[in-house]
Each structure stands twice: as C-alpha cells, then as structure tokens.
MARTI-124985 format. One record per residue: residue in three letters; x, y, z of N, C-alpha, C in turn. Coordinates in steps of 0.02 Angstrom, whole numbers, padded with zeros to 5 digits, always signed. Atoms other than C-alpha are relative to their C-alpha. Layout:
BEGIN
ALAXYZXYZXYZ ...
// end
This chain:
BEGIN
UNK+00047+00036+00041-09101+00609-06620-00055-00028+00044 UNK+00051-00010-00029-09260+00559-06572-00006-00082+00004 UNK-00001+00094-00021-09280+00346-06497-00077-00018-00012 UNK+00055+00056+00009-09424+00264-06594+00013-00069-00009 UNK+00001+00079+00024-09355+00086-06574+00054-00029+00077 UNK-00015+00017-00040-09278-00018-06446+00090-00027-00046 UNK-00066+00013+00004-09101-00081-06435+00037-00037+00029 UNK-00042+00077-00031-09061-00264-06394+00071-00009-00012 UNK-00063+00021+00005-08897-00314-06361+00050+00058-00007 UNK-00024-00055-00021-08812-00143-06333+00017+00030+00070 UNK-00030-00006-00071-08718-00103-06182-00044+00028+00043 UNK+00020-00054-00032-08801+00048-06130-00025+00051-00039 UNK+00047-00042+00063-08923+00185-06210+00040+00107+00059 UNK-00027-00081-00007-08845+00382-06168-00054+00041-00010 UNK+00037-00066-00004-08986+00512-06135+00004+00083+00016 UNK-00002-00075-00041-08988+00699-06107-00046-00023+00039 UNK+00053+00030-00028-09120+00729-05997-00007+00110+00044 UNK+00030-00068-00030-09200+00920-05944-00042-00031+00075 UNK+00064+00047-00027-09285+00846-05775-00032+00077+00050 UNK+00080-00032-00028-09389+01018-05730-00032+00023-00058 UNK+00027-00043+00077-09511+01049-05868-00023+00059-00002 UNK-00015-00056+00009-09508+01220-05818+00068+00047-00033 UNK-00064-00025-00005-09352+01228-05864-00011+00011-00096 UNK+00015-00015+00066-09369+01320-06035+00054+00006-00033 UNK-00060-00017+00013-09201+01278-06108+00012+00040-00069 UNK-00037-00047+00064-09131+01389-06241+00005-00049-00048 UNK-00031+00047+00048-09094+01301-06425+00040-00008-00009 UNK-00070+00000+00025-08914+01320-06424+00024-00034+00078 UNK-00010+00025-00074-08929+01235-06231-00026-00047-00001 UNK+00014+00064-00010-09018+01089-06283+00038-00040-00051 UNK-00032+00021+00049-08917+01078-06442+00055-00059+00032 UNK-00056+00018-00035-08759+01060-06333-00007-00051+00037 UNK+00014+00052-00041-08840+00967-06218+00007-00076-00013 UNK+00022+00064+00030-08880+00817-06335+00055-00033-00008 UNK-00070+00011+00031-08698+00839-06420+00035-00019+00069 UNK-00046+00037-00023-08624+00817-06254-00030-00077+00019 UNK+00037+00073-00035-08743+00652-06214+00015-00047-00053 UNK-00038+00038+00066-08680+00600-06407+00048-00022+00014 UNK-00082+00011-00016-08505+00617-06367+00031-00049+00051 UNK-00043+00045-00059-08485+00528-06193-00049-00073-00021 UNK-00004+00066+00023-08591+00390-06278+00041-00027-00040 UNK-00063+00014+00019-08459+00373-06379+00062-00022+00029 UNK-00041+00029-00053-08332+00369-06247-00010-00078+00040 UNK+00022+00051-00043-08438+00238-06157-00011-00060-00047 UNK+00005+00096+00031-08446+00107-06301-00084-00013-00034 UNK+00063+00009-00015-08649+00162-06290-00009+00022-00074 UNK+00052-00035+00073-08792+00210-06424-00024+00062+00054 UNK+00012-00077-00037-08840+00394-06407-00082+00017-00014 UNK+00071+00006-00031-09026+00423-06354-00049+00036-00026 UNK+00045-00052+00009-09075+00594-06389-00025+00004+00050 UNK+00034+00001-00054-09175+00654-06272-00041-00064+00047 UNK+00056+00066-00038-09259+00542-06124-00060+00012+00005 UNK+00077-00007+00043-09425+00496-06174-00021-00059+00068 UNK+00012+00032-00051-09510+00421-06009-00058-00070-00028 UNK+00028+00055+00024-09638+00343-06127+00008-00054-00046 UNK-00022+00027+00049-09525+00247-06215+00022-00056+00029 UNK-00029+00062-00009-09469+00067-06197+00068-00008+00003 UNK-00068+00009+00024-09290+00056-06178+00015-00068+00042 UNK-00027+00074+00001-09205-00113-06187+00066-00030+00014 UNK-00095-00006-00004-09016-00070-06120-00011+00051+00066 UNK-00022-00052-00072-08970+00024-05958+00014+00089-00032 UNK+00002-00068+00014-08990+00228-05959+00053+00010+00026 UNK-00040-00037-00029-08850+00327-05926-00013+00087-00014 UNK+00002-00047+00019-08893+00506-05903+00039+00062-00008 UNK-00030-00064-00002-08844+00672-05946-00059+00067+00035 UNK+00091-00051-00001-08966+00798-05865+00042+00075+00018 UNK-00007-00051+00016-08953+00977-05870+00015+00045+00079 UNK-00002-00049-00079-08963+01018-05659+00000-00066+00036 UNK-00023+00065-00059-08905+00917-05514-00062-00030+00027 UNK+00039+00013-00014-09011+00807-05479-00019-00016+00094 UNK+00040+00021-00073-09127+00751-05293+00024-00062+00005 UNK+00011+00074-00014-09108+00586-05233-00068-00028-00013 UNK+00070+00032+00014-09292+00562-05258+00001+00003-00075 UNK-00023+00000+00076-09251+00628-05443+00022-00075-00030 UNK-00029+00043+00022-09127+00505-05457-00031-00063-00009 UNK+00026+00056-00022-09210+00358-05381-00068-00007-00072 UNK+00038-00005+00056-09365+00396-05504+00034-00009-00056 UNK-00030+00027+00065-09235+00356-05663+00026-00044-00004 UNK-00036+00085-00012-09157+00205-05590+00073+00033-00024 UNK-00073-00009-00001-09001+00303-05559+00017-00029+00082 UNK-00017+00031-00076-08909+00213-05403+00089+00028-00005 UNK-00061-00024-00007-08729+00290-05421+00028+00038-00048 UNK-00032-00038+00064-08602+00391-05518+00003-00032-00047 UNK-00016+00031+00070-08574+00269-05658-00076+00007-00053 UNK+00052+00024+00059-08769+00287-05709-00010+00099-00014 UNK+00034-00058+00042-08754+00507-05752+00063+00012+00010 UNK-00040-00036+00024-08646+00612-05798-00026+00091+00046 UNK+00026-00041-00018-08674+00754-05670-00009-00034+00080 UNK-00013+00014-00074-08718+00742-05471-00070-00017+00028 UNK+00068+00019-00044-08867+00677-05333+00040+00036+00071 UNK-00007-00029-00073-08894+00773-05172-00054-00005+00017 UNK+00064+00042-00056-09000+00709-05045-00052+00062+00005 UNK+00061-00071+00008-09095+00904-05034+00016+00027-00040 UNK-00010-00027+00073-09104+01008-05175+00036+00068+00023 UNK-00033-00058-00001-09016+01149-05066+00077-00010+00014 UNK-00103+00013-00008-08856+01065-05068+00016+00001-00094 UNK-00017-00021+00086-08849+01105-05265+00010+00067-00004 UNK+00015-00046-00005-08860+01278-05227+00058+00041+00041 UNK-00058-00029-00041-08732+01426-05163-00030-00007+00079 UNK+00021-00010-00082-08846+01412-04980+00059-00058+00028 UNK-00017+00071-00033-08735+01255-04920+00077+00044+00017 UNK-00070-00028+00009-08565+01377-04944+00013+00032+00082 UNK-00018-00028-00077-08583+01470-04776-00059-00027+00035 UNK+00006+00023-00054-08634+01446-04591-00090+00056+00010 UNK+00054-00039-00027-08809+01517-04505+00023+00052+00027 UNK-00026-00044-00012-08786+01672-04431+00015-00002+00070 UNK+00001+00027-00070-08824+01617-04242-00042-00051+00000 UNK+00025+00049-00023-08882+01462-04178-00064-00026-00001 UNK+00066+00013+00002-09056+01497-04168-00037+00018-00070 UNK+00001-00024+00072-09076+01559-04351-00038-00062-00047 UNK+00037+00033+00016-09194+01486-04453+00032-00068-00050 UNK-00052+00035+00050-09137+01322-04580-00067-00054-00017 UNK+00061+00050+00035-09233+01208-04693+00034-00069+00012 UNK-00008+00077-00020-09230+01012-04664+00029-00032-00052 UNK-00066+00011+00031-09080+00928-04683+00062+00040+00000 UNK-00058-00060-00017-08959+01093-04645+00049-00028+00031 UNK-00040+00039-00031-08784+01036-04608+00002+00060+00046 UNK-00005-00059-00046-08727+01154-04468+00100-00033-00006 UNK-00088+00022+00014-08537+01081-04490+00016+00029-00052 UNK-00031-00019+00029-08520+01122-04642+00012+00066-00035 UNK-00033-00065-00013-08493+01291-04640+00064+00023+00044 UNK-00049-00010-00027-08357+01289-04531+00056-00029-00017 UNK-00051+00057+00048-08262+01147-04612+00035+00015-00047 UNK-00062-00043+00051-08231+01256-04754-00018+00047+00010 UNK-00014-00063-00003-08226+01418-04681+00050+00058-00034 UNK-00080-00044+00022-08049+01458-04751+00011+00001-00072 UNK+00009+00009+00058-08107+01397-04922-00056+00045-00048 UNK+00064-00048+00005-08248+01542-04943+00007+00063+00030 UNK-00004-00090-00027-08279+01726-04913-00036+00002+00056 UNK+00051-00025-00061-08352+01785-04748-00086+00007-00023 UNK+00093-00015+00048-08541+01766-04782-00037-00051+00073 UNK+00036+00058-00015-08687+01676-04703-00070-00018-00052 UNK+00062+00004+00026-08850+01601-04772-00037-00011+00040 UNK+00037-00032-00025-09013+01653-04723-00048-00006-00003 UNK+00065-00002+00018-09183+01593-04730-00066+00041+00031 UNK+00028-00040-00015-09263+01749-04637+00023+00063-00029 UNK-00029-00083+00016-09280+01937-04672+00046+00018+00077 UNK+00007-00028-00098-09250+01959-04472+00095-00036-00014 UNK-00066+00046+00006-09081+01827-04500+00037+00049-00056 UNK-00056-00057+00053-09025+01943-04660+00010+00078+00039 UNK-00004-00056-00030-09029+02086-04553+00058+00010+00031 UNK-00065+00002-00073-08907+02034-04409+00067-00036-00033 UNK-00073+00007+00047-08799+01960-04551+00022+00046-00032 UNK-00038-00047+00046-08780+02104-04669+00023+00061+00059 UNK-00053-00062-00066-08738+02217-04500+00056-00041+00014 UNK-00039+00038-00024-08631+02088-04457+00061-00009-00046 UNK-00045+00020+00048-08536+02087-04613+00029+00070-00023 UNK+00003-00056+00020-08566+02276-04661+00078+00017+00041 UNK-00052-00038-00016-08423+02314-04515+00058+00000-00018 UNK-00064+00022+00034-08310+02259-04614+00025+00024-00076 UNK+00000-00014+00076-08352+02322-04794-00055-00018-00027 UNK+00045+00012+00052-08478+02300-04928+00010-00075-00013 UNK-00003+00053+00012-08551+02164-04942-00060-00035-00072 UNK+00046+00011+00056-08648+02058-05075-00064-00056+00001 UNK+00034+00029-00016-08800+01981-05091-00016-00041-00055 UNK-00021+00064+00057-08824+01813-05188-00085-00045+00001 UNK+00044+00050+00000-09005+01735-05221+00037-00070-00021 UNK-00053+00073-00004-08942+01549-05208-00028-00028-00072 UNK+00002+00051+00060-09039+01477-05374+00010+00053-00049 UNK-00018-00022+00052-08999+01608-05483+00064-00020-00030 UNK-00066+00007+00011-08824+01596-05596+00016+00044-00019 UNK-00043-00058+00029-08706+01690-05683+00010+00079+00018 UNK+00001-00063-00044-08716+01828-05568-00092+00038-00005 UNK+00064-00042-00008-08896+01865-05600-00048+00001+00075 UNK+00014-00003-00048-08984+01949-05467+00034+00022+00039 UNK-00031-00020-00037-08857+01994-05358+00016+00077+00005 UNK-00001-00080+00006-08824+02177-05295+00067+00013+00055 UNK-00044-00026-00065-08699+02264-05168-00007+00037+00041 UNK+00007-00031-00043-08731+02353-05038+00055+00033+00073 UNK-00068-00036-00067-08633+02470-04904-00018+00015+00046 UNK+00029-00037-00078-08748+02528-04769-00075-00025+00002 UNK+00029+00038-00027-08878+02468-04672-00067+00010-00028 UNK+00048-00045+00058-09016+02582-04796-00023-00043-00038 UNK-00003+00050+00070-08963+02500-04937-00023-00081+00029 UNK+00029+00072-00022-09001+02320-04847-00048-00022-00021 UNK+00070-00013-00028-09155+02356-04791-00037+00006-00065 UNK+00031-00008+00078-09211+02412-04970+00004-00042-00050 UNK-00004+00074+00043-09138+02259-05052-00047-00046+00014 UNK+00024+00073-00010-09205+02131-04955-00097+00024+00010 UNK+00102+00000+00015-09406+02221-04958+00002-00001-00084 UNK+00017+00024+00082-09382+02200-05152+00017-00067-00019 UNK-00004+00073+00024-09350+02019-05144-00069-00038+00030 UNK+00025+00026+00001-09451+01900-05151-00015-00052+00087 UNK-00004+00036-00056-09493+01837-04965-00011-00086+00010 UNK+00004+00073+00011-09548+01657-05001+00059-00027-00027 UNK-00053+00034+00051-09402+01626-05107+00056+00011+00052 UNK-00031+00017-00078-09311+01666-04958+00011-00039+00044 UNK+00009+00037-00073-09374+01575-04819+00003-00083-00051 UNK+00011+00064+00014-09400+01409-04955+00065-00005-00024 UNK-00068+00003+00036-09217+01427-05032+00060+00021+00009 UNK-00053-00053-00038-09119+01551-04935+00027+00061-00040 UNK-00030-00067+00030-09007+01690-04983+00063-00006+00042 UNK-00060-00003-00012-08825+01718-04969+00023+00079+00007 UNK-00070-00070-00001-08719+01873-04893+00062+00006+00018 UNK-00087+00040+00004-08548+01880-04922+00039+00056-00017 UNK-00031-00045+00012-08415+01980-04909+00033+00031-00074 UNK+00012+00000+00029-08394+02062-05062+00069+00022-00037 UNK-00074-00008+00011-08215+02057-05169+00007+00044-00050 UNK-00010-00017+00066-08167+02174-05309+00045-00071-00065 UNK-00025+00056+00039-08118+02040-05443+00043-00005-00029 UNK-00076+00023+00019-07933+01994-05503-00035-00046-00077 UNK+00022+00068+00044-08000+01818-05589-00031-00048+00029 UNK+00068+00046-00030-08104+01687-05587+00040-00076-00022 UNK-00008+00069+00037-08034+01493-05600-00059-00049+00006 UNK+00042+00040-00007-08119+01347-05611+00047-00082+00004 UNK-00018+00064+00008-08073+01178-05548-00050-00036+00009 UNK+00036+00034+00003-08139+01025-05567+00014-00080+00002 UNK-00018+00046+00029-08146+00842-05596-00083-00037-00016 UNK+00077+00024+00039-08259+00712-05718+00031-00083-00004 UNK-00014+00065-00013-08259+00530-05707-00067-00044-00053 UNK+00037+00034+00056-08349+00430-05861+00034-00063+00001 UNK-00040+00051+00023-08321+00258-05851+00049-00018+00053 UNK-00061+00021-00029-08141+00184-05804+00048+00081-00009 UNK-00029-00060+00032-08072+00377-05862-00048+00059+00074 UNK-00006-00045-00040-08045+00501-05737+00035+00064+00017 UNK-00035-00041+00001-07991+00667-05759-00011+00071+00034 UNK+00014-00045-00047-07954+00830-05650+00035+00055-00021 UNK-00034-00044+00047-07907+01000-05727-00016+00072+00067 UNK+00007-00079-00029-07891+01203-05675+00003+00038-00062 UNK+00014-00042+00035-07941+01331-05779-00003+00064-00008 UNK+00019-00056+00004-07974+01509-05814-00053+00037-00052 UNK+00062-00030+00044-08148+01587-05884+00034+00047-00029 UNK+00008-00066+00042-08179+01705-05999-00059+00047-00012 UNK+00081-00008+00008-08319+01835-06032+00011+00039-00054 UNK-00008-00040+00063-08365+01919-06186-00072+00021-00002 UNK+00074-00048+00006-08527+02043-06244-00045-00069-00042 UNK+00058+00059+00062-08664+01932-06295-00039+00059-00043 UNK+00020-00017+00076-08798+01990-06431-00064+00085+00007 UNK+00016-00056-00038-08860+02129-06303+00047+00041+00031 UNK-00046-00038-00013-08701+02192-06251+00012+00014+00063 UNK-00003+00019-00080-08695+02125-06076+00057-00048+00013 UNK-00066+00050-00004-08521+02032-06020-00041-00046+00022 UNK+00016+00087-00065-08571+01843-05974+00055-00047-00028 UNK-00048+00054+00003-08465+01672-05994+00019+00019-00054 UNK-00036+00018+00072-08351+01668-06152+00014-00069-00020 UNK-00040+00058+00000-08275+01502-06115+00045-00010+00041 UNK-00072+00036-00055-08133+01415-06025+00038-00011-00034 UNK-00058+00029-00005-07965+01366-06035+00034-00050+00022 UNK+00003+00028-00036-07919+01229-05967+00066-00068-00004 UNK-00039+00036-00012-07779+01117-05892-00018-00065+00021 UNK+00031+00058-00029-07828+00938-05869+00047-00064-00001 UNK-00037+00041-00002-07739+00799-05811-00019-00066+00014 UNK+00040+00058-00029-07769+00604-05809+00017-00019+00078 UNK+00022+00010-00065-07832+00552-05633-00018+00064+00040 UNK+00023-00027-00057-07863+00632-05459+00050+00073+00000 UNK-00034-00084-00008-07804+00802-05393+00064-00007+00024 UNK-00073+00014+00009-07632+00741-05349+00032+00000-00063 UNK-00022-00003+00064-07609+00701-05532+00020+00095-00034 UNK-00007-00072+00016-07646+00878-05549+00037+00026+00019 UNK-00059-00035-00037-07542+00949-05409+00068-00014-00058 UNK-00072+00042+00007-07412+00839-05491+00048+00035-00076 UNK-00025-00023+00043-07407+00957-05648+00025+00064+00008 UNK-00023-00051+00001-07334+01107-05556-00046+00065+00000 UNK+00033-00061+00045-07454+01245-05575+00028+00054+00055 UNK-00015-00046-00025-07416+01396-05500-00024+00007+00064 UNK+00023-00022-00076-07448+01466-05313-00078-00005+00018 UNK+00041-00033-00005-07595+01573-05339-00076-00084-00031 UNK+00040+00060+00057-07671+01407-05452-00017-00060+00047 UNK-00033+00065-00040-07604+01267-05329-00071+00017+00070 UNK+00024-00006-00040-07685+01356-05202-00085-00029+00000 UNK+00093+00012+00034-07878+01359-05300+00016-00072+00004 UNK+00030+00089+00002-07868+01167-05320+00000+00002+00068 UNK+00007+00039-00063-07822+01143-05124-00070+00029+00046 UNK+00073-00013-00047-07974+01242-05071-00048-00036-00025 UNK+00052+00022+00061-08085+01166-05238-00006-00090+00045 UNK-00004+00052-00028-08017+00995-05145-00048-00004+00062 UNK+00020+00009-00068-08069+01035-04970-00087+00010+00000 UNK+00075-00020-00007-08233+01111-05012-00039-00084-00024 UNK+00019+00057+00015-08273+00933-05109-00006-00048+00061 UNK-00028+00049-00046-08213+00831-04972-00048+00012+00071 UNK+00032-00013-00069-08310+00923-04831-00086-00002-00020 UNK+00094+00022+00015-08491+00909-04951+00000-00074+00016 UNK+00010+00083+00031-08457+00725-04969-00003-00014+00056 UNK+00011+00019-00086-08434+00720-04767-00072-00006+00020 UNK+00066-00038-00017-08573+00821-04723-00075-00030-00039 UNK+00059+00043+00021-08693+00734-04843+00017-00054-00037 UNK-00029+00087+00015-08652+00543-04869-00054-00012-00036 UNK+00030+00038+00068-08801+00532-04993+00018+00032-00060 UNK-00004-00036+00045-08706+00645-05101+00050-00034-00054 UNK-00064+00034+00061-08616+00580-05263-00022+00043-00072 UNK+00028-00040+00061-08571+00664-05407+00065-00034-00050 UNK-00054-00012+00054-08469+00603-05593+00032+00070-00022 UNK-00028-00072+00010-08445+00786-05631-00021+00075+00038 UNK-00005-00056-00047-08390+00928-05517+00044+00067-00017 UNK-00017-00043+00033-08347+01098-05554+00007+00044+00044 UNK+00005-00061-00057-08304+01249-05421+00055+00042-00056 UNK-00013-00068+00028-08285+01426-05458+00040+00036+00049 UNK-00020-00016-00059-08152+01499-05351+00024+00087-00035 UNK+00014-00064-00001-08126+01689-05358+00054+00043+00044 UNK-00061-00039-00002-07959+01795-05358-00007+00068+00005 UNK+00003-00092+00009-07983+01974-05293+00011+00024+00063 UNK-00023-00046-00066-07968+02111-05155-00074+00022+00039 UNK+00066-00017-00057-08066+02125-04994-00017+00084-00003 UNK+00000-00071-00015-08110+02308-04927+00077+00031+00006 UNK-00034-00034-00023-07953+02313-04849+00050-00009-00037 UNK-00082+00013+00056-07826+02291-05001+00022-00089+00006 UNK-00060+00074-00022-07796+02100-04944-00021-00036-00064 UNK+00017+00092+00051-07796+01959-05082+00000-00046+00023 UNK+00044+00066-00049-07918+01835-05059-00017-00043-00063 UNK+00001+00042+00037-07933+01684-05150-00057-00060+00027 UNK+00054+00035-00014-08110+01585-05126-00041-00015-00033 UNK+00061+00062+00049-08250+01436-05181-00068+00058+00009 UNK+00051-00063-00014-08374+01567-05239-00072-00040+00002 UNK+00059+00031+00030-08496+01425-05317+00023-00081-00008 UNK+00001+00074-00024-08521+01228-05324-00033-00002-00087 UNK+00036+00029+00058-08582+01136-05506-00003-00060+00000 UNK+00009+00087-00003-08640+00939-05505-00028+00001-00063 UNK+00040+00023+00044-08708+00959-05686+00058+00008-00060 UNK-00027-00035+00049-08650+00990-05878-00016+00062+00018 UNK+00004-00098-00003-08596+01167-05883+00044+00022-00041 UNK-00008-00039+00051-08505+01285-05977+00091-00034-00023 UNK-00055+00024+00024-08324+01188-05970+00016-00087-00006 UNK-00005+00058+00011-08398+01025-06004+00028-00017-00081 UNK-00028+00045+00085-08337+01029-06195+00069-00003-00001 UNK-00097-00004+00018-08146+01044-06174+00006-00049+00083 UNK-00017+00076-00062-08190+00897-06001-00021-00037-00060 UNK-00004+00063+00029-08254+00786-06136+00064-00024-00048 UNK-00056+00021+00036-08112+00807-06257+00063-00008+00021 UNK-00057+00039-00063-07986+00782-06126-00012-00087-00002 UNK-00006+00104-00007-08064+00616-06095+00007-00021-00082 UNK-00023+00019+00076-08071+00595-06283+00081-00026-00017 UNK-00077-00003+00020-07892+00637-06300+00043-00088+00042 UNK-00009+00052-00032-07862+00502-06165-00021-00077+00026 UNK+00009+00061+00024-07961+00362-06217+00043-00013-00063 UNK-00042+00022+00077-07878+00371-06403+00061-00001+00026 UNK-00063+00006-00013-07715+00377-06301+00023-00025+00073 UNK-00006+00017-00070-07676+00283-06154+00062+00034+00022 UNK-00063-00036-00020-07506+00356-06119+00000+00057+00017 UNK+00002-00085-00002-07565+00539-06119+00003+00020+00074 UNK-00012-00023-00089-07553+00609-05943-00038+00080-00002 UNK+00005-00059+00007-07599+00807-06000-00044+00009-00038 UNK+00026-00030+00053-07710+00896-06096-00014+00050+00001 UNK+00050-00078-00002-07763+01077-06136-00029+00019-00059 UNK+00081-00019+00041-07938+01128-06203-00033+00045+00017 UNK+00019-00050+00014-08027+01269-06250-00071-00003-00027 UNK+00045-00002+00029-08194+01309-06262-00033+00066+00004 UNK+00003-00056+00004-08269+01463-06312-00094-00001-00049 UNK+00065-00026+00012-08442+01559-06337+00015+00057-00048 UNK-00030-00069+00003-08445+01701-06458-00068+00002-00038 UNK+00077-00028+00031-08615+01802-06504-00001+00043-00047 UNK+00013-00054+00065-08665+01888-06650+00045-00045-00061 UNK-00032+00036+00074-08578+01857-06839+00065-00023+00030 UNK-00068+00017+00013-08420+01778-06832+00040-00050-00042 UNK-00026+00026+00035-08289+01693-06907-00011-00085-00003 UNK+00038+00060-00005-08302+01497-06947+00062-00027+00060 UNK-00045+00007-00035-08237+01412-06812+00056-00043-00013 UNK-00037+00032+00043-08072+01308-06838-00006-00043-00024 UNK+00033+00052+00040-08074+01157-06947+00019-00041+00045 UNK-00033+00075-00050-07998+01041-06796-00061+00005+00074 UNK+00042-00014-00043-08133+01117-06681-00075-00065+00005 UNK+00059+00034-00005-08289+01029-06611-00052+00052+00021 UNK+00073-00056-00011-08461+01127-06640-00034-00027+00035 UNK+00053+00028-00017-08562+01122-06542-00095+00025-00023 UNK+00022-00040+00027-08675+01245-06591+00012+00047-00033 UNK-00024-00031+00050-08701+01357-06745-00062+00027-00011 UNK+00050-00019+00026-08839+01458-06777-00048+00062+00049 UNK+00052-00048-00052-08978+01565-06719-00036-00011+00045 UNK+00061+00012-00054-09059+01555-06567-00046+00040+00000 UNK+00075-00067-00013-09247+01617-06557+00012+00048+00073 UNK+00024-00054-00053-09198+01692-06386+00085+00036+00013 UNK-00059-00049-00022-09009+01736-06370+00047+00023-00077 UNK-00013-00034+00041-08992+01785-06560+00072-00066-00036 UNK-00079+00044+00037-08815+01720-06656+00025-00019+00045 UNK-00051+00030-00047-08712+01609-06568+00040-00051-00029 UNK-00019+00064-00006-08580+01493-06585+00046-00026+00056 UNK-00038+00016-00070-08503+01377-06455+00040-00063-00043 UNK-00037+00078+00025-08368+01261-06498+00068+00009+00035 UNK-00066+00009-00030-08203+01174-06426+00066-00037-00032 UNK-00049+00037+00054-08028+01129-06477+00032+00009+00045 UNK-00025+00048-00021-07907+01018-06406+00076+00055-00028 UNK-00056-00034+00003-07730+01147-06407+00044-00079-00032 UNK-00064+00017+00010-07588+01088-06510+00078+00026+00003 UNK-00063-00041+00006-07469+01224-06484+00044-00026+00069 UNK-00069+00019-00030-07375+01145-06324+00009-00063+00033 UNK+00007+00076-00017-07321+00989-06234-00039-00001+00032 UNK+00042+00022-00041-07464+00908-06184+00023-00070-00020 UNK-00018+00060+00001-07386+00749-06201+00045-00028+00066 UNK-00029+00012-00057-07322+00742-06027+00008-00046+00020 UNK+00014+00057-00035-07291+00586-05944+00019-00008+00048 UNK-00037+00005-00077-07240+00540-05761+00065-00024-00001 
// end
C-alpha cells in the first residue's frame, strides 16, 4: 500500500525498498516483495509501509526490506546502523555481495579492486570449488590454464544469477573465445569467476534469518521447473528450519551428505564476518552444490552467498510465523514453490504470494505452506 500519512505512536513503520532504480523489477517480484515487508511487519508488532517513499515524512523508525544487499554507504543513507533495522545484509564494498569474494587471486601480483580480502580465499578453501577471481583478461588466462589441467572448467560473471551467463569450457580455444565476447569493463570493475566445473547431483541451501528476538536456521533442497518459455529456473524450496543458531540445527540429526552443507554454509559465514568486520547481515542464504568433479570424485561446495530476500524467504518467514504463534515449537518444515503457466489453485492453508500475470514472465504463481504431514513439533 502506498504511505500518504504519518504514524505517531507506532513502534516501527516496515518498508520494501528496490535501492537501484535501474533495477527494473518484475510485477510478481515487487508483489512478493511488499508481501514479504507486510508479513515481517507483522511479526515485528510494526505498520506495513509499502514501498519506501524518500519524500515522505515518516514519524516511527524504518525497518527495511530491500531487494539486493545493500553498501554501507547505502545503508548509512537510510539510517540503517545494524541488523535489527533490515531484513537482508550491509557490506562495506559492493563486491563482497557478489560470487568474486568466493575464491583467491590467481598470483600475488594479479590485479584486485579496493578493499580485496586476500585471506579470504584461503580460509574457506575446503568450503568451495577450485576457482579463482579475476579482474584481468591477462589474470583469466593463467587461471583457466591453471584450472583447465585438471578438467573443464566454468566461467561465472559475478553479478549475474541463476546461472545466467555462465558457459564451460575445456581447452585453452574455447577460453580465449569466451573471455573476447565478454564484456572487458565489467571485468576489470566487478571481476569474473573460474571454477572448477561439477556435473550436478543437487543443490541445498542453508541458511539463517533473525527478525527481532526470533532466530531461525534451516537446510533445504531447491527445485526447478519450465517457466512460461520452457527454460528450467528456480521452482522453490523445501525447507528444514529450526529455532535458533546452527547447533540447533545440527541438533536435529540431518543426514551426512546435509550435516556436512551446513558445516561448510557455517564456515563460509564465519570467515566473511572475519574478513570484513563492517559486514552484518539479518538474512543469509548459501547455495552449496552436490556433484562430480572430472575425475568421478563427490564434491560438496558454497557455490553462491545471498544477504537479501530471495527465493526461500516465504517458507523463512512462516517458520518464524510458526514460532512466534508458538513458543515451544523447536521445528518446522516449509515449502515454497513457483509454478508458470495455468495451474491449479493453490492450497487453501497456503500463503500467496502472487497470482496472476506478469507483463514480462507471463502466468505465474508463487505461494508457501507450512507442512502438516510430520512431526514438526519437536522439542529438546
């Protein structure tokens, strides 16, 4: 909804908040957006904002929701000063939001933009695929030979998502021909990632989200399905979430292969937050990535980093939901799901988020629901 009026005596006012106005969001992406900035005002006790309107008077403390991790200079410009005032993350350079921060330079003298940790690439080496990032053509050269002897490797523009952009390559030809069809500025100002390149098993996702006094930390497994062009992208998540920290989590058993993804999802967190002490984030999300190297081995690695709302923020809010209306709860599992073109209505216990047509990605609906089929009533 749209804030023509002020709002004395109210805790706190809940905003979305788009903060590049290039950023041409989709209608079924600002929909969601709003609905989740509705919802955790809800959680928080707050009034819900609608979008943030810079020329508007507000008369109660902002808490935002914004759509991409924000700068520290970002932040500072909204009169955000810690996690309790967004929903989402601050990083001191805007290339620590980005897959460039995941691996190491290639050698010493290798080019790096200001602010480059040089630690932390090595810190979590064991938590990531063989790769480096690269802000020269001359630096992608002596990395993709460097990586090539080993197998095919892949190449990752750092601000793209969902795999767009990316290609594979096997010989030193193919490189060479990739990297003269990219974009050289976008290079040297943002980097580029090459990385050893896995055939794919599965994809989890751990995470944790902190709203408030409510703190919860889950593991998951994506999904992808044909959107309205007939291209696999996200479907939705699955998702295991437990109240508190990643011990809580450990503490529910999960399997080997699972156990393992949180302790790298852990380390990789633990070694940004070192490495850059102006970094804070309420909601964190890594993509870790179950598949086979060249040489037959299974490899289990943090493919990607998220500090914002993203695609398994609707089954993180109804977790916390579930666990504000219930203090005792300890567990929860939630489901949220994308599905394009006609379909059926979604269930009646579900939360829509969206329903309708988008002018640019056609039919869609996205909505989540809170599993009743097993114990999630766990307690310690």
């Amino acid at each position: 909804m749209a804030i023509d009026q002020h709002f004395p005596g109210t805790r706190g006012i809940v905003v979305a908040h788009i903060p590049d106005p290039n950023d041409h969001a989709s209608e079924h992406e600002r929909c969601t957006l709003r609905e989740f900035a509705r919802r955790i005002a809800r959680l928080r006790g707050d009034v819900a904002g609608g979008f943030f309107d810079p020329a508007l008077g507000y008369d109660a403390p902002l808490y935002f929701v914004p759509s991409s991790t924000l700068t520290a200079r970002q932040a500072q410009a909204l009169g955000i000063a810690g996690l309790h005032d967004l929903f989402g993350g601050v990083v001191p350079h805007a290339f620590v939001a980005t897959k460039a921060i995941s691996h190491p330079l290639v050698d010493a003298d290798a080019r790096a933009v200001e602010g480059w940790s040089r630690k932390l690439g090595a810190s979590i080496a064991d938590a990531v695929l063989p790769g480096y990032t690269v802000f020269a053509r001359e630096d992608a050269l002596a990395a993709g030979r460097r990586l090539l002897a080993a197998g095919p490797l892949r190449l990752k523009p750092v601000r793209a998502s969902g795999g767009r952009g990316q290609s594979v390559v096997r010989r030193e030809e193919e490189l060479r021909a990739a990297l003269d069809a990219m974009d050289r500025d976008e290079i040297e100002r943002h980097g580029l990632v090459l990385e050893g390149d896995l055939e794919e098993e599965s994809t989890f996702s751990v995470g944790q989200v902190q709203v408030g006094d409510l703190v919860a930390t889950y593991y998951g497994f994506q999904r992808l399905t044909p959107n309205n062009e007939g291209h696999q992208v996200f479907g939705g998540s699955d998702l295991t979430v437990a109240r508190g920290g990643f011990d809580a989590l450990l503490a529910c058993n999960p399997a080997p292969k699972i156990r393992h993804a949180i302790e790298q999802a852990r380390r990789y967190d633990a070694a940004v937050r070192a490495c850059f002490p102006g970094f804070y984030a309420s909601r964190s999300n890594y993509d870790i990535l179950l598949g086979r190297d060249a040489a037959g081995t299974t490899r289990s690695a943090v493919l990607e980093q998220s500090w914002r709302a993203g695609g398994a923020t609707g089954p993180e809010i109804a977790a916390l939901e579930c666990f504000r209306a219930e203090p005792d709860r300890r567990l929860v599992r939630a489901s949220c799901y994308e599905v394009f073109g006609d379909s059926p209505e979604p269930p009646a216990r579900a939360t829509v988020y969206y329903r309708g047509d988008d002018p640019h990605m056609g039919r869609v609906t996205k909505y989540t629901i809170v599993r009743q089929d097993d114990d999630a009533r766990q307690h310690h």
